[in-house]
N, C-alpha and C positions, 0 to 999 in steps of 0.2 A: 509089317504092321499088323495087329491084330485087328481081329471085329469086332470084340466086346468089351463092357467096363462093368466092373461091378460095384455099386453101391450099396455101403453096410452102415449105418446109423443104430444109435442106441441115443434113448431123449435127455435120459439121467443117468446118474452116477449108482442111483438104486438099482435102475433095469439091469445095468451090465455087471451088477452083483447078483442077480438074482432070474438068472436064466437067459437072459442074451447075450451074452459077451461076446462082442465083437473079434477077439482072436481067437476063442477056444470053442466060436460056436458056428457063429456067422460064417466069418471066410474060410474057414475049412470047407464049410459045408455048399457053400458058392461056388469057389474054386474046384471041387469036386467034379458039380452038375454041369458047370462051365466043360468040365474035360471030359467028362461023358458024354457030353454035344459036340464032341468035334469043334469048341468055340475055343480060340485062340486070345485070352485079356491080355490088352493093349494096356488097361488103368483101373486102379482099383481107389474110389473116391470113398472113403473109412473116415467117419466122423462123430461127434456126441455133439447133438444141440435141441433146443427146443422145439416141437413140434408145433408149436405154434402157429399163429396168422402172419408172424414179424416174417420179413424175408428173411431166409434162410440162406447166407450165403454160397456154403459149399454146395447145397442142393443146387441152386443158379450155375455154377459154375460147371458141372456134371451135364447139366442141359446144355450149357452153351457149346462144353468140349465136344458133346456126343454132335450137334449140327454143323458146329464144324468141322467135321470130321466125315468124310460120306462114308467111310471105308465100314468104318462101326455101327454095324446091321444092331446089334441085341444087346440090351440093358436087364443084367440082373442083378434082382433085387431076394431076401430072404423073403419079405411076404406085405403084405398091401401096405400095413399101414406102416412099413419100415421107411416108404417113398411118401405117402401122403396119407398127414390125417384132414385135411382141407381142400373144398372143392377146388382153391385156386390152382393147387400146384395138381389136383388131376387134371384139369385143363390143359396143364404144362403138360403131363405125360400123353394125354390125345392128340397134341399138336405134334407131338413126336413121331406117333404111330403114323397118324393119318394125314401129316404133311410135308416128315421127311423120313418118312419108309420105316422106319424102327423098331425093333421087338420089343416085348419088357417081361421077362420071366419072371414070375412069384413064383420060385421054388416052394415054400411050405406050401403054399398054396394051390400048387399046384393048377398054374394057370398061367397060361401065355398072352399075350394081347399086341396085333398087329394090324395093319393096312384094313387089310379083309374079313377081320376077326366079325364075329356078326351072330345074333341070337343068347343062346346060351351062357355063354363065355362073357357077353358083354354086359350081360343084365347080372352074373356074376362079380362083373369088376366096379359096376355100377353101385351093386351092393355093399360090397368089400368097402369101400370109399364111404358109401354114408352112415356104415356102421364105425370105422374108423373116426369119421367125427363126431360121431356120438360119443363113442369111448371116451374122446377128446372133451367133451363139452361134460362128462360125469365126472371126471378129473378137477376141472374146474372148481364146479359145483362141491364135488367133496371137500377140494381141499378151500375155497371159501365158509363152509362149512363150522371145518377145523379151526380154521381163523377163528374165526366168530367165537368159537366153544373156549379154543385157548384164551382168548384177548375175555371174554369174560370173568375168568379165572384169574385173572390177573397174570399171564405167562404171554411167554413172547414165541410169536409163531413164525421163526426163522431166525437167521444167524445174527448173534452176540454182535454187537456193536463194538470201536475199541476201546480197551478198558475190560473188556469180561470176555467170559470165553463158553462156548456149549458145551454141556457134558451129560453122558448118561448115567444115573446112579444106582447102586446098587440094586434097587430095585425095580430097576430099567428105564424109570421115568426120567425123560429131559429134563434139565434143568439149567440156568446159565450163575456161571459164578465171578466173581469179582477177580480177574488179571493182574495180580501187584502192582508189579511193575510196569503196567503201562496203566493202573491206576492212579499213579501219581504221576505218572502224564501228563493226563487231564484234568486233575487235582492243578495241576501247574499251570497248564493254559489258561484256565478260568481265574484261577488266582491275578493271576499275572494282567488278563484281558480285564476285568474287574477294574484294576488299577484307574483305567480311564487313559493310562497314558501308552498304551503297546497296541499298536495296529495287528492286523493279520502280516502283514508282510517282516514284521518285528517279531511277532512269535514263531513264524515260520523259519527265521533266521533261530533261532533261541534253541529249538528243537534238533536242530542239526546240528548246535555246536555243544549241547548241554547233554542230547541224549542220540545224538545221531540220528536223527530220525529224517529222512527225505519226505515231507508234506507237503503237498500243494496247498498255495490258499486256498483255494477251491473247500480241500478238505478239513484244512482249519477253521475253513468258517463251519462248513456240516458240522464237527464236533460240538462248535461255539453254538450249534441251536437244539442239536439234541436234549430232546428233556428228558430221556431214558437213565442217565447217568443222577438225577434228582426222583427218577419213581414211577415217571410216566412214559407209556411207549404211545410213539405217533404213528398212527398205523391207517393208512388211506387217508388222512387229513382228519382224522378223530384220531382225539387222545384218551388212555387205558390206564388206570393206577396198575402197576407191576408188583408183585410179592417177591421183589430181589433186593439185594443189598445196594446202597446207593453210596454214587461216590461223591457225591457234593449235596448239597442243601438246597434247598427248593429257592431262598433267598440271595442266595450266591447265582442260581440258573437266572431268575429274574432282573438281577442285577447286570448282570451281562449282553442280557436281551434289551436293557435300556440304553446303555452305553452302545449297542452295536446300534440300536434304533436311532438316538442322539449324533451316533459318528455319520450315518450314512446322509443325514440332513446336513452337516458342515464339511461335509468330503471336499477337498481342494487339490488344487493339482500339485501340491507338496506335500500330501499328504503318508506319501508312501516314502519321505526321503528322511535320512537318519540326524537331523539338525532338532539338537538339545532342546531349545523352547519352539519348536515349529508349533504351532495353534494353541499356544498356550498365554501368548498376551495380544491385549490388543491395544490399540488409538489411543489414548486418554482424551488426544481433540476430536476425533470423530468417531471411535467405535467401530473401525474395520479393525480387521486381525492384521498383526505384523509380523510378517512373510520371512522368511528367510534368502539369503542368495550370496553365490559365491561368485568373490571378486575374483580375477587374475589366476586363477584356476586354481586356488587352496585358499583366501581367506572370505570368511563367512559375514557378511554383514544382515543386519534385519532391519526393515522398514516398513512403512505402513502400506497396504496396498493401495492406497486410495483411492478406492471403488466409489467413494462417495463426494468426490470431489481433491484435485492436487492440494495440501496445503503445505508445502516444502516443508515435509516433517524430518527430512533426511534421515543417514545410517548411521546404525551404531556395533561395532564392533561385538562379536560373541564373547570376547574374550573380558568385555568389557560389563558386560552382563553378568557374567561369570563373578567378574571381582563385587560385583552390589551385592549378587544372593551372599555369596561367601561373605562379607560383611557383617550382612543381617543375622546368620546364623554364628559367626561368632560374638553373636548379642545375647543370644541362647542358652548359652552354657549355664551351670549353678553346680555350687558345690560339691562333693562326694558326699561331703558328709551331713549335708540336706536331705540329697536326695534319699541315702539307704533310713535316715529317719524320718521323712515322710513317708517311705514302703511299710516301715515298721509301724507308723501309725495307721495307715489304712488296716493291713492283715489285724491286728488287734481291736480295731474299732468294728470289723465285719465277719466275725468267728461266726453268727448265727448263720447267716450266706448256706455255711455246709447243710445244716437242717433243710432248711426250706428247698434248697438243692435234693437232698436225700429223699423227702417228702412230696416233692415236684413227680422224680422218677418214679416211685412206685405206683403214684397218681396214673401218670400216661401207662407205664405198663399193662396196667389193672384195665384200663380203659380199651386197651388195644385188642388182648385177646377177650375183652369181653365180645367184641366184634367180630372177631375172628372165631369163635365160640357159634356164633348165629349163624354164621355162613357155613358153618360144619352142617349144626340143624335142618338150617332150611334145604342142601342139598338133599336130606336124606330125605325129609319131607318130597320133597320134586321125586325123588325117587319113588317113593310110597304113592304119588298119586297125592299128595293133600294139597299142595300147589302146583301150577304150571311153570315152564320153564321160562316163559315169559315173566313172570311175578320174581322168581330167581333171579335171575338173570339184571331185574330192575335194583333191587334190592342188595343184592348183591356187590353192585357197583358202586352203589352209596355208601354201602360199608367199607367197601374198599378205599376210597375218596376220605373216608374220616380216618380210616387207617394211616393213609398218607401222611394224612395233616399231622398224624400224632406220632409219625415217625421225625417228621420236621422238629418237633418241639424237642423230642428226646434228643433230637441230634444235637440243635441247639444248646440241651441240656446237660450235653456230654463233655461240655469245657465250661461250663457258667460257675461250674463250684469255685475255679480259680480265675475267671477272664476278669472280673472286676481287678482284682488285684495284680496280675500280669499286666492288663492294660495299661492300670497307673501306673505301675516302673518302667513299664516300656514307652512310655511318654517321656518322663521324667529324664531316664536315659538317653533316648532318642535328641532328645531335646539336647541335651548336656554331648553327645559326640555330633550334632549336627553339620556342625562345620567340618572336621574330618570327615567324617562320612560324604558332604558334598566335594570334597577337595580331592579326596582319593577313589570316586567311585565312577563309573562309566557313564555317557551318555541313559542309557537308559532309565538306572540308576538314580541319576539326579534328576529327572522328569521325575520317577515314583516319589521323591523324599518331596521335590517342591507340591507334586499335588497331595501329598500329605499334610504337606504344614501351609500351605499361604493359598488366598487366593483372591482373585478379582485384580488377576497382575496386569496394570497399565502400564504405557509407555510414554512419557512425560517430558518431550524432548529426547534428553538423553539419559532419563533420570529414570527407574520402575518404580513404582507405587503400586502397594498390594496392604492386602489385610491379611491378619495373619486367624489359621482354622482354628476354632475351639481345638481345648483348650492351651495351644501355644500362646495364644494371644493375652491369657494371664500370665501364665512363664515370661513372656515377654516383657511386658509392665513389673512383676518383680524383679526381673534382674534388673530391669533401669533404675527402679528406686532403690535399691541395694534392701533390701526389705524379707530378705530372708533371716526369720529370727526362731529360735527353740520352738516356740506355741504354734 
């Protein structure tokens, strides 16, 4: 059995690019001194982690092996602050020397420390240590610093979120850019969660089978709150308008943050199970929600929970629900030849839409880099001495915050030339395959299409009553009066 172990650390992935590399520097050079002392390594504990206050596991485990072990007189190390930048774990390395006999060599450093060690040497290791956390505490400080500089600038100070990726550009400066294809990702998550009717446990299923992706909920919900992907980075619990390309609309993030706020207020313990109207109707007699539950181990009945007293409202069959929507939507239908001449009368009655469209844009553009025009100014100004970095800094963020808002609008305004008239056919359409579409489409599916078109679904016995959403509910009244005419 040998008598020594050496322990080689590097904090970061920078350091061990840039002069300490744990195989081409460190333990060669350990292993060397080691054999030059007649020491025989038993274990060589080689690792990357933070020097931090956090415990440090592998360092723990190095203490632990070396006390257990009586055989293993001498601990090297390449030099102080490789072992500790923190008073806590020099404490660890004293309790070594001086209460279970132990060496500790800093090679670079050229310093032993044991038992008996005393004067000199100790007021050396003593030092080593408190400069070590100094070092430690300027690192901090700088790179809060950095923070601070970048997040004013509107840039993000650490790794890309998913959806985008870090990169360095040609003319060296970081930058983070937009990931296609897991752009529309998240493009799809929020879509989909939006909806009102796809839980996290729904999309997490969605993404394994749509895009293969193995997500925790955990992480789907992270994605579901980031507001980076709309413009803002959250950063220590303050938010920072970003100068990056966004993958969704600030209206779409908001919209999802209410629905996730709305869901976590009516969470129920079926909330996570895949049954078609699960919280989607409720009581007609009393206004509890009607629950779903499965008979004899495959058929699905729903019933009232009655939370608020039994009133033998008994079950009704899913299959049986099934057949009323499907019903009501083939109530729905109209024409072909309606509908392509109501599209055609919209598109001709709303040709001017493109101007003001046109007009809109050049608006926001003009506006944007007016702002982005000032914060050029004023940096150089700060530079020059005419303002402080503080007045920059203030000022700056305001600008940026309006910037935001006027990338929202353009965004906005990047489908408004044609969403009026898309909409109405796509209503219109919508409307007219309704029933197919409910008949041939998946659970999840026909949750999205019924919270599109009806709502305020009660349970009436064994009867649903519902209103139907603008504007189906005038589609609905014309096909009953047969009142689809030319005009």
């Amino acid at each position: 059995m040998g008598d020594s172990v050496i322990i080689a650390r590097v904090s970061t992935v920078k350091q061990e690019k840039e002069g300490l590399s744990l195989k081409e520097i460190q333990l060669p050079v350990l292993r060397d001194y080691a054999k030059s002392r007649g020491l025989e390594v038993e274990r060589e504990f080689v690792f990357s982690e933070t020097a931090d206050y956090k415990i440090r596991k592998k360092f723990e485990e190095m203490v632990d092996y070396v006390k257990a072990n009586a055989d293993i007189r001498a601990i090297i190390a390449y030099r102080v602050d490789r072992v500790t930048r923190n008073f806590r774990d020099a404490v660890l390395i004293d309790d070594l020397r001086l209460n279970h006999n132990k060496e500790i060599h800093f090679v670079y450093d050229h310093l032993i420390i044991k038992r008996d060690t005393t004067g000199r040497d100790i007021q050396d290791w003593d030092l080593r240590v408190f400069l070590a956390k100094q070092y430690l505490n300027r690192l901090k400080e700088d790179a809060k610093n950095s923070a601070a500089y970048m997040l004013s600038n509107g840039l993000l100070p650490g790794k890309a979120p998913f959806g985008y990726r870090n990169i360095i550009q040609e003319d060296k400066k970081k930058w983070v850019v937009v990931e296609p294809v897991e752009a529309k990702v998240v493009q799809s998550m929020y879509e989909r969660y939006a909806t009102g009717v796809s839980s996290l446990l729904e999309i997490k299923s969605r993404l394994k089978t749509e895009f293969n992706l193995l997500f925790s909920k955990g992480y789907v919900d992270f994605i579901l709150k980031n507001p980076f992907y709309c413009g803002t980075i959250l950063y220590s619990g303050k938010e920072y308008p970003h100068n990056y390309e966004t993958i969704i609309c600030r209206e779409l993030f908001d919209e999802v943050q209410r629905i996730k706020a709305g869901y976590m207020k009516k969470h129920s313990k079926f909330a996570g199970l895949p049954y078609i109207y699960r919280g989607m109707i409720s009581c007609a007699t009393c206004g509890c929600m009607i629950t779903p539950e499965i008979k004899k181990g495959k058929y699905v009945y729903y019933h009232c929970t009655g939370y608020k007293g039994n009133h033998k409202s008994g079950y009704v069959r899913e299959e049986e629900l099934t057949a009323q929507f499907a019903r009501m939507y083939k109530n729905l239908q109209i024409p072909p030849d309606v509908i392509e001449q109501i599209v055609g009368t919209l598109r001709n009655s709303h040709q001017d839409k493109t101007q003001f469209h046109s007009t809109m844009l050049q608006s926001y553009q003009g506006d944007y880099q007016k702002y982005e025009t000032r914060i050029e100014k004023m940096y150089e100004d700060k530079l020059d001495g005419k303002i402080t970095e503080g007045v920059f800094n203030k000022l700056s963020e305001n600008y940026r915050l309006k910037q935001q808002e006027l990338r929202g609008e353009i965004s906005k305004l990047g489908v408004a030339d044609e969403e009026y008239y898309i909409t109405a056919e796509y209503i219109l359409k919508l409307a007219n395959r309704a029933y197919d579409l409910f008949m041939s489409s998946e659970a999840d599916e026909k949750r999205q299409l019924i919270k599109m078109t009806l709502q305020n679904l009660k349970l009436d016995g064994r009867k649903i009553d519902f209103e139907l959403v603008k504007p189906f509910d005038q589609v609905f009244a014309c096909t009953n009066r047969q009142s689809w005419l030319p005009d």
